[in-house]
C-alpha positions as CSV (number, residue, x, y, z in Angstrom):
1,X,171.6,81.5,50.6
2,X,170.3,85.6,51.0
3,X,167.5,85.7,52.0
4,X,165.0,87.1,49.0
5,X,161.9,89.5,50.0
6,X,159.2,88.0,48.5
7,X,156.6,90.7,49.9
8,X,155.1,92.9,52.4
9,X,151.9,95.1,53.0
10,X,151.5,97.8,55.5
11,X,148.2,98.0,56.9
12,X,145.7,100.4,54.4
13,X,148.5,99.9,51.6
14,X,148.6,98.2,48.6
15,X,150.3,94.4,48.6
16,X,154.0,94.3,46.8
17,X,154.7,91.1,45.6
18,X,158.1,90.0,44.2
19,X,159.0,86.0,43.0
20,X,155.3,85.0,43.8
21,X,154.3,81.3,42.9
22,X,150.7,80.9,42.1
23,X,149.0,78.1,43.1
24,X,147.0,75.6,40.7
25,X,143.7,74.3,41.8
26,X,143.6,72.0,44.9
27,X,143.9,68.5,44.7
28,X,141.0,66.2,45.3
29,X,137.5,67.0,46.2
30,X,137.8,70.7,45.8
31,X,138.5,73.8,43.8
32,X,139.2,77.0,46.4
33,X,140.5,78.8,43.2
34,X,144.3,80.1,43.2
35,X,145.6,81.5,45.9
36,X,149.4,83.2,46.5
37,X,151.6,80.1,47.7
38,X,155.6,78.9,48.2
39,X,157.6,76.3,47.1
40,X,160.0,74.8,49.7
41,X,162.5,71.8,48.3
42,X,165.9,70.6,49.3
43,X,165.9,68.1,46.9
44,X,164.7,65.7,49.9
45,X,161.6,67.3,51.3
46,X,159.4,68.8,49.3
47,X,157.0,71.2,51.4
48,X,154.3,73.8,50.1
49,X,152.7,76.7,52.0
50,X,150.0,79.5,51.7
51,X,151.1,83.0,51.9
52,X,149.2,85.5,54.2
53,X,147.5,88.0,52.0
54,X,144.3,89.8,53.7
55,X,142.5,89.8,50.1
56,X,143.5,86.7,48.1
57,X,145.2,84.8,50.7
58,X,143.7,81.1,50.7
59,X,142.7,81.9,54.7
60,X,141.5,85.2,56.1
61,X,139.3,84.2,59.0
62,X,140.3,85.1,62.5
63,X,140.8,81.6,64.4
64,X,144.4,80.8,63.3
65,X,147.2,82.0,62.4
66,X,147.7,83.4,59.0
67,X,152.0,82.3,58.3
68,X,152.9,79.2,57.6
69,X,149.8,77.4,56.7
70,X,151.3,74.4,55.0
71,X,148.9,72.4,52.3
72,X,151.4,69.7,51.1
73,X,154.6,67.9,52.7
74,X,156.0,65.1,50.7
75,X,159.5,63.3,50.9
76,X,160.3,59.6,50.0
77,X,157.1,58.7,47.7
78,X,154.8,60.4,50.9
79,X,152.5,63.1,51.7
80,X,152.1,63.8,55.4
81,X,149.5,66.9,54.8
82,X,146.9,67.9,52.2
83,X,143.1,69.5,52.5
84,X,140.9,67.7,54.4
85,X,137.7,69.1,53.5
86,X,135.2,68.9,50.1
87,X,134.5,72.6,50.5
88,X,136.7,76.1,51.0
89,X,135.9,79.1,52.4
90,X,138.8,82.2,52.7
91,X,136.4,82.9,55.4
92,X,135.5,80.1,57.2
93,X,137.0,80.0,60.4
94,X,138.4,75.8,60.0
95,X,139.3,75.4,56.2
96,X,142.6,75.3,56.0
97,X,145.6,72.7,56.3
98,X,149.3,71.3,57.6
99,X,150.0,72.6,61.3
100,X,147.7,75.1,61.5
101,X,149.0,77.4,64.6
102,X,146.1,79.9,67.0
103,X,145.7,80.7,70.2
104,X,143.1,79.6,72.3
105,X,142.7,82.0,74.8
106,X,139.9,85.1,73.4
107,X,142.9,87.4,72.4
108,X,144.9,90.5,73.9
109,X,142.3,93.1,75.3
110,X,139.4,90.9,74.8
111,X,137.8,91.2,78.1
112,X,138.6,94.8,78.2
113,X,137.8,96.1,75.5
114,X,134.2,97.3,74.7
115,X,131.9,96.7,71.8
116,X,133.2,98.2,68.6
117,X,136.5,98.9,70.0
118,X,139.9,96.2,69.2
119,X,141.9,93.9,70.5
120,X,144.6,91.5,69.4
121,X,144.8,87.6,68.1
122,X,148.2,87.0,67.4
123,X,149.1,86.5,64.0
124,X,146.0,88.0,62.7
125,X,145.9,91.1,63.6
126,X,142.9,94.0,65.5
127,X,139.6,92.5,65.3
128,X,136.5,94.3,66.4
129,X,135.2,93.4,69.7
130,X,131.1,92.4,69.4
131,X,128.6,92.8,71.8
132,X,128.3,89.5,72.9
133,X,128.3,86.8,75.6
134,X,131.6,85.7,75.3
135,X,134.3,85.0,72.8
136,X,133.5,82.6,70.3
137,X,136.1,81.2,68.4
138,X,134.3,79.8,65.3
139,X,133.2,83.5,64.4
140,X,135.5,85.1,61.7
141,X,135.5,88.8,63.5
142,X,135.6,92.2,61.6
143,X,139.9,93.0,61.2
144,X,139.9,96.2,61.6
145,X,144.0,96.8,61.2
146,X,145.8,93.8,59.5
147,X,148.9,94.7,60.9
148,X,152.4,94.8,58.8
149,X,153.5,91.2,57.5
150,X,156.7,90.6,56.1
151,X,157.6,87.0,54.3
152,X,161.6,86.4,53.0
153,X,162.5,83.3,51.9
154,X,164.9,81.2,50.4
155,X,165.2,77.5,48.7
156,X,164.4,75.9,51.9
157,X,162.9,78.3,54.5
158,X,160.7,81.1,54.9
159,X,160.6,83.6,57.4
160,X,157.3,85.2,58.4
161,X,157.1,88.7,60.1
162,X,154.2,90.0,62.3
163,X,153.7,93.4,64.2
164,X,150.2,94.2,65.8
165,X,149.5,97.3,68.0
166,X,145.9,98.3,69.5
167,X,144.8,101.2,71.3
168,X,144.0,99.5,74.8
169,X,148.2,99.5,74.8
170,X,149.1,95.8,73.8
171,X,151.5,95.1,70.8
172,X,153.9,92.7,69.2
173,X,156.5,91.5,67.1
174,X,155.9,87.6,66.0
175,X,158.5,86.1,63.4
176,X,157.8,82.2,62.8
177,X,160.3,80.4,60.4
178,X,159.8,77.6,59.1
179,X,163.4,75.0,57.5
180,X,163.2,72.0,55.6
181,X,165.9,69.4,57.5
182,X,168.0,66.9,55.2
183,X,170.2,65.1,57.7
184,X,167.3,63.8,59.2
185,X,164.3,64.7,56.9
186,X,161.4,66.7,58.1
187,X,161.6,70.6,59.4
188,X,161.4,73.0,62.1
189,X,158.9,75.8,63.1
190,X,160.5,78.0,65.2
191,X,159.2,81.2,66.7
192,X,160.1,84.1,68.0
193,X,157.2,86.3,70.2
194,X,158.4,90.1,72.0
195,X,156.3,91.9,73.8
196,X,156.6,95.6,72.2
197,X,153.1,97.0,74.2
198,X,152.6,98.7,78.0
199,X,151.2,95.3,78.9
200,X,151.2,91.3,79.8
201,X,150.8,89.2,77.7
202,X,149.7,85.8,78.8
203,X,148.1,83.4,76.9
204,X,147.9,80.0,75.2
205,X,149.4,78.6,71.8
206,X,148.2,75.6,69.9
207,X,148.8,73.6,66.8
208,X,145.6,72.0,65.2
209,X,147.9,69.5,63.1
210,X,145.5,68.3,60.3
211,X,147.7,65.2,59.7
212,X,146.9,63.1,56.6
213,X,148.9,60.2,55.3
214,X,149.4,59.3,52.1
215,X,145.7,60.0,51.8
216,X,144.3,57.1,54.2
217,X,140.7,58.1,56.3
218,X,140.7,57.9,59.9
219,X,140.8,54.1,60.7
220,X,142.2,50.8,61.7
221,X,145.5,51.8,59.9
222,X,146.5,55.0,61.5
223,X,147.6,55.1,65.3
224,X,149.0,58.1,67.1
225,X,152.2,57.4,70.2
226,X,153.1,59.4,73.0
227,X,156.3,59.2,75.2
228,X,153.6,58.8,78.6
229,X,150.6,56.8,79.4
230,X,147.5,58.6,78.7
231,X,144.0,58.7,80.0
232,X,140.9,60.8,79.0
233,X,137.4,61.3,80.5
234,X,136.3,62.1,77.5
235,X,133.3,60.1,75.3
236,X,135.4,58.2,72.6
237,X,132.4,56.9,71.1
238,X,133.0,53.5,70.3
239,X,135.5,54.9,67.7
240,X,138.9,55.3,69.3
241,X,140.3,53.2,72.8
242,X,143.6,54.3,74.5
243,X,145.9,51.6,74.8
244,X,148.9,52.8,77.4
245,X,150.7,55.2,75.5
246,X,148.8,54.8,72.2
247,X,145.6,55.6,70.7
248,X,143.9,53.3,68.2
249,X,140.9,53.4,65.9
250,X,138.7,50.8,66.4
251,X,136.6,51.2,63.0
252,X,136.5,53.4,59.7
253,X,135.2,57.0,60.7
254,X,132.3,57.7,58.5
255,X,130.9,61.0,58.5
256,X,131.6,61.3,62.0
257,X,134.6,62.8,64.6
258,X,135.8,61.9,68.4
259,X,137.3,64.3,70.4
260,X,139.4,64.5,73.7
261,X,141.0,66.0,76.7
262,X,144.5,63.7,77.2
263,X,146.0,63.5,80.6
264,X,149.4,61.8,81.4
265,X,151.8,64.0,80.6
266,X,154.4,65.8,83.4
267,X,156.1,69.4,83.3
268,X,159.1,68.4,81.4
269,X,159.9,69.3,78.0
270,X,160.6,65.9,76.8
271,X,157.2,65.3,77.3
272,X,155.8,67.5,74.8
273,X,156.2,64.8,71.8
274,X,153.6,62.3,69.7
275,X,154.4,60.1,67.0
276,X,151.5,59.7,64.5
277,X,151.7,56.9,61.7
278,X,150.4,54.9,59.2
279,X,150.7,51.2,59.7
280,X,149.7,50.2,56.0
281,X,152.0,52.9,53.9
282,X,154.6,53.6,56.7
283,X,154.5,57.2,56.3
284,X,155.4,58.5,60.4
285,X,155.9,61.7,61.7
286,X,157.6,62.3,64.9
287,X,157.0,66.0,66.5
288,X,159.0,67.2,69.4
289,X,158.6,70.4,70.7
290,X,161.4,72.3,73.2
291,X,158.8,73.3,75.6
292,X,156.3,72.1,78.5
293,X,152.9,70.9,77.8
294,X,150.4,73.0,79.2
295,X,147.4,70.9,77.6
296,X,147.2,68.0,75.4
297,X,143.7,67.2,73.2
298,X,143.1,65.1,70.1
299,X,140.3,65.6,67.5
300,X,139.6,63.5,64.3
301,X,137.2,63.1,61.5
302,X,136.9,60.9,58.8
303,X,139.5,62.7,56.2
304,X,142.3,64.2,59.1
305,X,143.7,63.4,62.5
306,X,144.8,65.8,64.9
307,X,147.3,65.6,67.8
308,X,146.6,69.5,69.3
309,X,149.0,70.3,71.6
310,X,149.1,73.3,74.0
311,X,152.1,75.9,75.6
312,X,151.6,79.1,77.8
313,X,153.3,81.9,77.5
314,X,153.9,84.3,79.7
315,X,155.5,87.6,78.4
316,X,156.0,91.0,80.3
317,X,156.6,94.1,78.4
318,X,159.8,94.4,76.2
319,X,160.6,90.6,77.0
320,X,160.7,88.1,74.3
321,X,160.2,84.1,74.1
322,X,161.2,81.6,71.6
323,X,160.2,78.3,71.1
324,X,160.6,75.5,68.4
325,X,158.9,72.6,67.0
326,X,160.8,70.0,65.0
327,X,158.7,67.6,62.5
328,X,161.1,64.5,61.4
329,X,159.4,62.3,58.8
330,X,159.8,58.6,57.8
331,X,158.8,56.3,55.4
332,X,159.3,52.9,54.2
Protein backbone atom coordinates (compact mmCIF):
# COMPACT_ATOMS: atom_id res chain seq x y z
CA UNK A 1 0.00 0.00 0.00
CA UNK A 2 1.58 3.93 -0.52
CA UNK A 3 2.53 5.11 2.04
CA UNK A 4 0.01 8.21 3.20
CA UNK A 5 1.69 11.38 5.07
CA UNK A 6 -0.29 11.82 7.87
CA UNK A 7 1.80 14.89 9.20
CA UNK A 8 4.83 16.78 10.03
CA UNK A 9 5.98 19.99 11.97
CA UNK A 10 9.16 21.84 11.58
CA UNK A 11 10.45 23.12 14.65
CA UNK A 12 8.78 26.98 15.43
CA UNK A 13 6.04 26.03 12.63
CA UNK A 14 2.63 25.33 12.85
CA UNK A 15 1.58 21.33 12.98
CA UNK A 16 -0.08 19.97 9.48
CA UNK A 17 -2.27 17.28 10.05
CA UNK A 18 -3.81 15.18 7.19
CA UNK A 19 -6.13 11.69 8.03
CA UNK A 20 -5.79 12.30 11.89
CA UNK A 21 -7.82 9.90 14.16
CA UNK A 22 -8.85 11.43 17.39
CA UNK A 23 -8.74 9.60 20.32
CA UNK A 24 -11.83 9.07 22.71
CA UNK A 25 -11.32 9.17 26.44
CA UNK A 26 -9.08 6.51 28.04
CA UNK A 27 -10.33 3.40 29.24
CA UNK A 28 -10.59 2.65 32.97
CA UNK A 29 -9.57 4.78 35.79
CA UNK A 30 -8.82 7.80 33.88
CA UNK A 31 -9.76 10.62 31.58
CA UNK A 32 -6.26 12.36 30.01
CA UNK A 33 -8.67 14.11 27.58
CA UNK A 34 -8.22 13.44 23.60
CA UNK A 35 -5.13 13.32 22.32
CA UNK A 36 -3.95 12.83 18.25
CA UNK A 37 -3.70 8.86 17.89
CA UNK A 38 -3.47 5.82 14.93
CA UNK A 39 -5.30 3.07 14.11
CA UNK A 40 -3.26 -0.04 13.03
CA UNK A 41 -5.42 -3.35 11.91
CA UNK A 42 -4.75 -6.20 9.63
CA UNK A 43 -7.83 -7.70 10.33
CA UNK A 44 -5.80 -10.00 12.94
CA UNK A 45 -4.00 -7.56 15.22
CA UNK A 46 -5.48 -4.68 16.16
CA UNK A 47 -2.88 -2.14 17.60
CA UNK A 48 -3.28 1.66 18.65
CA UNK A 49 -0.69 4.34 19.15
CA UNK A 50 -0.14 8.04 20.20
CA UNK A 51 1.20 10.45 17.76
CA UNK A 52 4.02 12.85 18.78
CA UNK A 53 2.68 16.34 18.82
CA UNK A 54 4.83 18.87 21.16
CA UNK A 55 1.38 20.62 22.10
CA UNK A 56 -1.48 18.06 22.23
CA UNK A 57 0.46 15.00 22.01
CA UNK A 58 -0.77 12.62 24.91
CA UNK A 59 3.26 12.69 26.09
CA UNK A 60 5.58 15.71 26.02
CA UNK A 61 7.96 15.05 28.88
CA UNK A 62 11.59 14.43 28.13
CA UNK A 63 12.35 10.78 29.53
CA UNK A 64 11.09 8.70 26.58
CA UNK A 65 10.74 8.68 23.39
CA UNK A 66 7.94 10.52 21.75
CA UNK A 67 7.06 7.72 18.40
CA UNK A 68 5.45 4.91 18.71
CA UNK A 69 3.98 5.02 22.13
CA UNK A 70 1.44 2.29 21.86
CA UNK A 71 -1.76 2.38 24.35
CA UNK A 72 -3.70 -0.68 23.15
CA UNK A 73 -2.66 -4.19 21.35
CA UNK A 74 -5.38 -6.70 21.02
CA UNK A 75 -5.71 -9.84 18.72
CA UNK A 76 -7.69 -13.12 19.46
CA UNK A 77 -10.22 -11.82 22.31
CA UNK A 78 -6.72 -10.15 24.13
CA UNK A 79 -5.20 -6.97 25.11
CA UNK A 80 -1.49 -7.14 25.80
CA UNK A 81 -1.11 -3.20 26.61
CA UNK A 82 -3.34 -0.47 28.10
CA UNK A 83 -2.66 2.56 30.82
CA UNK A 84 -1.49 1.57 33.87
CA UNK A 85 -2.02 4.45 35.92
CA UNK A 86 -5.29 6.38 37.62
CA UNK A 87 -3.86 9.71 36.79
CA UNK A 88 -2.18 11.48 33.35
CA UNK A 89 0.01 14.09 33.04
CA UNK A 90 1.38 15.22 29.16
CA UNK A 91 4.05 16.30 31.42
CA UNK A 92 4.86 13.87 33.74
CA UNK A 93 7.95 12.17 32.95
CA UNK A 94 6.31 8.10 33.46
CA UNK A 95 2.63 8.40 32.24
CA UNK A 96 2.43 6.79 29.30
CA UNK A 97 1.99 3.13 27.87
CA UNK A 98 2.95 -0.11 25.36
CA UNK A 99 6.82 -0.32 24.81
CA UNK A 100 7.72 2.81 25.77
CA UNK A 101 11.44 3.32 24.22
CA UNK A 102 14.44 6.17 26.09
CA UNK A 103 17.66 6.18 26.55
CA UNK A 104 19.26 5.90 29.75
CA UNK A 105 22.41 7.47 29.40
CA UNK A 106 21.97 11.75 30.28
CA UNK A 107 21.77 12.60 26.48
CA UNK A 108 24.22 13.90 23.60
CA UNK A 109 26.34 16.89 25.05
CA UNK A 110 25.12 16.52 28.44
CA UNK A 111 28.27 16.68 30.33
CA UNK A 112 29.45 19.31 28.09
CA UNK A 113 27.32 21.51 27.73
CA UNK A 114 26.87 24.37 30.34
CA UNK A 115 23.84 25.71 32.10
CA UNK A 116 21.31 27.16 29.79
CA UNK A 117 22.96 25.83 26.77
CA UNK A 118 21.36 22.21 24.84
CA UNK A 119 21.96 19.02 24.31
CA UNK A 120 20.28 16.02 22.73
CA UNK A 121 17.83 13.02 24.06
CA UNK A 122 17.02 11.10 21.17
CA UNK A 123 13.68 11.12 20.08
CA UNK A 124 12.84 14.25 21.89
CA UNK A 125 14.70 16.64 20.79
CA UNK A 126 17.27 19.95 22.48
CA UNK A 127 16.56 20.30 25.99
CA UNK A 128 18.06 22.94 28.17
CA UNK A 129 20.92 21.97 30.27
CA UNK A 130 20.24 23.11 34.31
CA UNK A 131 22.49 23.94 36.75
CA UNK A 132 22.51 21.00 38.55
CA UNK A 133 24.25 18.00 40.18
CA UNK A 134 23.78 15.61 37.78
CA UNK A 135 21.24 14.41 35.26
CA UNK A 136 18.08 13.45 36.60
CA UNK A 137 15.93 11.51 34.55
CA UNK A 138 12.48 12.02 36.19
CA UNK A 139 12.70 15.92 35.44
CA UNK A 140 10.72 16.90 32.28
CA UNK A 141 13.61 19.54 30.97
CA UNK A 142 12.87 22.88 29.09
CA UNK A 143 12.82 21.61 24.88
CA UNK A 144 14.18 24.25 23.60
CA UNK A 145 14.13 22.99 19.63
CA UNK A 146 11.64 19.99 19.01
CA UNK A 147 13.30 19.00 16.16
CA UNK A 148 11.40 18.05 12.65
CA UNK A 149 9.14 14.80 13.04
CA UNK A 150 7.66 13.15 10.24
CA UNK A 151 4.89 10.15 10.64
CA UNK A 152 3.55 8.12 7.18
CA UNK A 153 1.59 5.36 7.54
CA UNK A 154 -0.49 2.92 6.02
CA UNK A 155 -3.19 0.05 7.11
CA UNK A 156 -0.70 -1.73 9.07
CA UNK A 157 2.45 0.30 9.76
CA UNK A 158 3.69 3.56 10.60
CA UNK A 159 6.79 5.10 10.04
CA UNK A 160 8.19 7.65 12.37
CA UNK A 161 10.87 10.30 11.32
CA UNK A 162 13.29 12.22 13.71
CA UNK A 163 16.15 14.78 13.02
CA UNK A 164 17.86 16.64 15.98
CA UNK A 165 20.89 19.05 15.58
CA UNK A 166 22.49 21.19 18.59
CA UNK A 167 25.12 23.65 18.67
CA UNK A 168 27.90 21.63 20.69
CA UNK A 169 28.00 19.70 16.96
CA UNK A 170 25.88 16.48 17.60
CA UNK A 171 22.93 15.48 15.30
CA UNK A 172 20.70 12.82 13.91
CA UNK A 173 18.34 11.10 11.77
CA UNK A 174 16.14 8.35 13.89
CA UNK A 175 13.28 6.56 11.77
CA UNK A 176 11.51 3.79 13.94
CA UNK A 177 8.62 1.74 12.17
CA UNK A 178 6.50 -0.02 13.64
CA UNK A 179 4.36 -3.51 11.27
CA UNK A 180 1.56 -5.42 12.44
CA UNK A 181 2.66 -9.41 11.46
CA UNK A 182 -0.25 -11.88 10.38
CA UNK A 183 1.64 -15.06 9.63
CA UNK A 184 2.54 -15.17 12.98
CA UNK A 185 0.58 -12.44 14.87
CA UNK A 186 2.22 -9.79 16.76
CA UNK A 187 4.66 -6.90 15.11
CA UNK A 188 7.99 -5.45 14.70
CA UNK A 189 9.76 -2.16 15.85
CA UNK A 190 12.45 -1.64 13.82
CA UNK A 191 14.85 1.25 13.89
CA UNK A 192 17.01 2.93 11.95
CA UNK A 193 19.71 5.61 13.96
CA UNK A 194 22.67 7.79 11.56
CA UNK A 195 24.89 9.73 12.97
CA UNK A 196 24.51 13.14 10.77
CA UNK A 197 26.78 15.42 13.62
CA UNK A 198 30.93 16.15 13.93
CA UNK A 199 30.68 13.65 16.80
CA UNK A 200 30.23 10.10 18.70
CA UNK A 201 27.62 9.03 19.59
CA UNK A 202 27.55 6.36 22.22
CA UNK A 203 25.00 5.59 24.44
CA UNK A 204 22.28 3.22 25.79
CA UNK A 205 18.68 2.27 24.45
CA UNK A 206 15.93 0.79 26.53
CA UNK A 207 12.35 -0.38 26.35
CA UNK A 208 10.24 0.19 29.56
CA UNK A 209 7.57 -2.40 28.36
CA UNK A 210 4.41 -1.62 30.55
CA UNK A 211 2.96 -5.05 29.76
CA UNK A 212 -0.66 -5.63 30.92
CA UNK A 213 -2.70 -8.70 30.14
CA UNK A 214 -6.02 -8.85 29.65
CA UNK A 215 -6.20 -6.46 32.57
CA UNK A 216 -4.85 -8.89 35.40
CA UNK A 217 -2.68 -6.96 38.48
CA UNK A 218 0.69 -8.06 39.21
CA UNK A 219 0.29 -11.49 40.92
CA UNK A 220 0.26 -15.25 41.24
CA UNK A 221 -1.04 -15.48 37.57
CA UNK A 222 1.52 -13.63 35.55
CA UNK A 223 5.13 -15.07 35.17
CA UNK A 224 7.84 -13.70 32.97
CA UNK A 225 10.60 -16.55 30.94
CA UNK A 226 13.95 -16.00 29.78
CA UNK A 227 16.09 -18.22 27.39
CA UNK A 228 19.07 -18.27 30.51
CA UNK A 229 19.10 -18.74 34.11
CA UNK A 230 18.92 -15.62 36.00
CA UNK A 231 20.10 -14.16 39.29
CA UNK A 232 19.76 -10.75 40.99
CA UNK A 233 21.25 -9.10 44.13
CA UNK A 234 18.61 -7.07 44.21
CA UNK A 235 15.84 -6.81 47.35
CA UNK A 236 12.73 -8.65 45.84
CA UNK A 237 10.78 -7.97 48.83
CA UNK A 238 9.01 -10.93 49.69
CA UNK A 239 7.03 -10.20 46.40
CA UNK A 240 8.79 -11.94 43.51
CA UNK A 241 11.48 -15.23 43.70
CA UNK A 242 13.50 -16.27 40.64
CA UNK A 243 13.04 -19.75 39.82
CA UNK A 244 15.96 -20.81 37.02
CA UNK A 245 14.91 -19.09 34.15
CA UNK A 246 11.62 -17.66 35.44
CA UNK A 247 10.40 -15.15 37.63
CA UNK A 248 7.25 -15.66 39.73
CA UNK A 249 5.03 -13.51 41.97
CA UNK A 250 4.64 -14.90 45.12
CA UNK A 251 1.48 -12.67 46.26
CA UNK A 252 -0.97 -9.87 44.87
CA UNK A 253 1.03 -6.45 44.54
CA UNK A 254 -0.87 -3.96 46.50
CA UNK A 255 0.05 -0.46 46.28
CA UNK A 256 3.56 -1.50 46.17
CA UNK A 257 6.57 -2.37 43.26
CA UNK A 258 9.87 -4.60 43.20
CA UNK A 259 12.56 -3.81 41.17
CA UNK A 260 15.84 -5.52 39.74
CA UNK A 261 19.13 -5.81 38.19
CA UNK A 262 19.01 -9.47 36.23
CA UNK A 263 22.24 -11.27 35.51
CA UNK A 264 22.62 -14.46 33.34
CA UNK A 265 22.54 -13.55 30.20
CA UNK A 266 25.80 -13.90 27.55
CA UNK A 267 26.92 -11.67 24.42
CA UNK A 268 24.89 -13.37 21.89
CA UNK A 269 21.94 -12.06 20.27
CA UNK A 270 19.74 -14.96 20.89
CA UNK A 271 19.97 -14.06 24.23
CA UNK A 272 18.27 -10.91 24.10
CA UNK A 273 14.54 -12.54 24.42
CA UNK A 274 11.69 -12.88 27.44
CA UNK A 275 8.43 -14.46 27.28
CA UNK A 276 5.88 -12.70 29.62
CA UNK A 277 2.36 -14.49 30.14
CA UNK A 278 -0.70 -14.96 31.77
CA UNK A 279 -1.34 -18.32 33.28
CA UNK A 280 -5.20 -17.74 33.94
CA UNK A 281 -6.26 -15.96 30.41
CA UNK A 282 -3.31 -17.29 28.22
CA UNK A 283 -2.54 -14.10 26.66
CA UNK A 284 1.78 -14.50 25.99
CA UNK A 285 3.99 -12.39 24.39
CA UNK A 286 7.26 -13.48 23.17
CA UNK A 287 9.94 -10.51 22.31
CA UNK A 288 13.08 -11.21 20.52
CA UNK A 289 15.25 -8.66 19.70
CA UNK A 290 18.32 -8.99 16.83
CA UNK A 291 20.89 -7.57 19.10
CA UNK A 292 23.18 -8.20 22.27
CA UNK A 293 22.02 -7.45 25.70
CA UNK A 294 23.94 -4.87 27.21
CA UNK A 295 21.72 -4.82 30.55
CA UNK A 296 18.76 -6.63 31.66
CA UNK A 297 16.30 -5.08 34.72
CA UNK A 298 12.72 -5.77 35.67
CA UNK A 299 10.34 -3.35 37.49
CA UNK A 300 6.62 -3.98 38.44
CA UNK A 301 3.75 -2.48 40.29
CA UNK A 302 0.46 -3.42 41.05
CA UNK A 303 -1.31 -2.46 37.54
CA UNK A 304 1.94 -3.29 34.92
CA UNK A 305 4.92 -5.52 34.57
CA UNK A 306 7.96 -4.62 33.00
CA UNK A 307 10.79 -6.72 31.29
CA UNK A 308 13.34 -3.48 30.54
CA UNK A 309 15.87 -4.49 28.39
CA UNK A 310 19.08 -2.70 27.41
CA UNK A 311 21.53 -2.28 23.90
CA UNK A 312 24.55 0.07 23.32
CA UNK A 313 25.25 1.74 20.51
CA UNK A 314 28.06 2.96 19.33
CA UNK A 315 27.92 5.30 16.27
CA UNK A 316 30.73 7.47 14.68
CA UNK A 317 29.90 10.27 12.43
CA UNK A 318 27.97 9.59 9.14
CA UNK A 319 27.67 5.85 10.21
CA UNK A 320 24.31 4.35 10.75
CA UNK A 321 22.86 1.26 12.93
CA UNK A 322 19.72 -0.66 12.75
CA UNK A 323 18.13 -2.83 14.95
CA UNK A 324 14.75 -4.71 15.34
CA UNK A 325 12.42 -5.98 17.89
CA UNK A 326 9.80 -8.53 17.04
CA UNK A 327 6.59 -8.92 19.45
CA UNK A 328 4.66 -12.36 18.58
CA UNK A 329 1.54 -12.70 20.57
CA UNK A 330 -0.58 -15.76 21.60
CA UNK A 331 -3.57 -16.60 23.13
CA UNK A 332 -5.80 -19.42 24.02
Amino acid sequence: MPSKPLFAFLSGQGILLSGLLMANPLSGQMDPGRFPRLVLDNNVVRMELYLPDPGRGSYRATRFDWSGIIYRVAYAGHEYFAYWKTTHDPDFHEDLSGPAEGWIAPGLGYEEAKPGEGFIRIGVGVLEKEEEPKYDAFKTYKILDHGVWKVKHGRDWVKFTHKASSALGYGYEYIKTIRLNKKEPGFTISHRLKNTGEKQIRTDQFNHNFFILDSEETGPNLEVEFPYDISTESDLKGLAKLDGNKINFLQPFDHTSVWMELKGFGDSADQHAFTVRNKRTGARVEVKLDQPLHAMNFWACQTTFCPENFILIDLAPGKTFSWQADYRLFGE
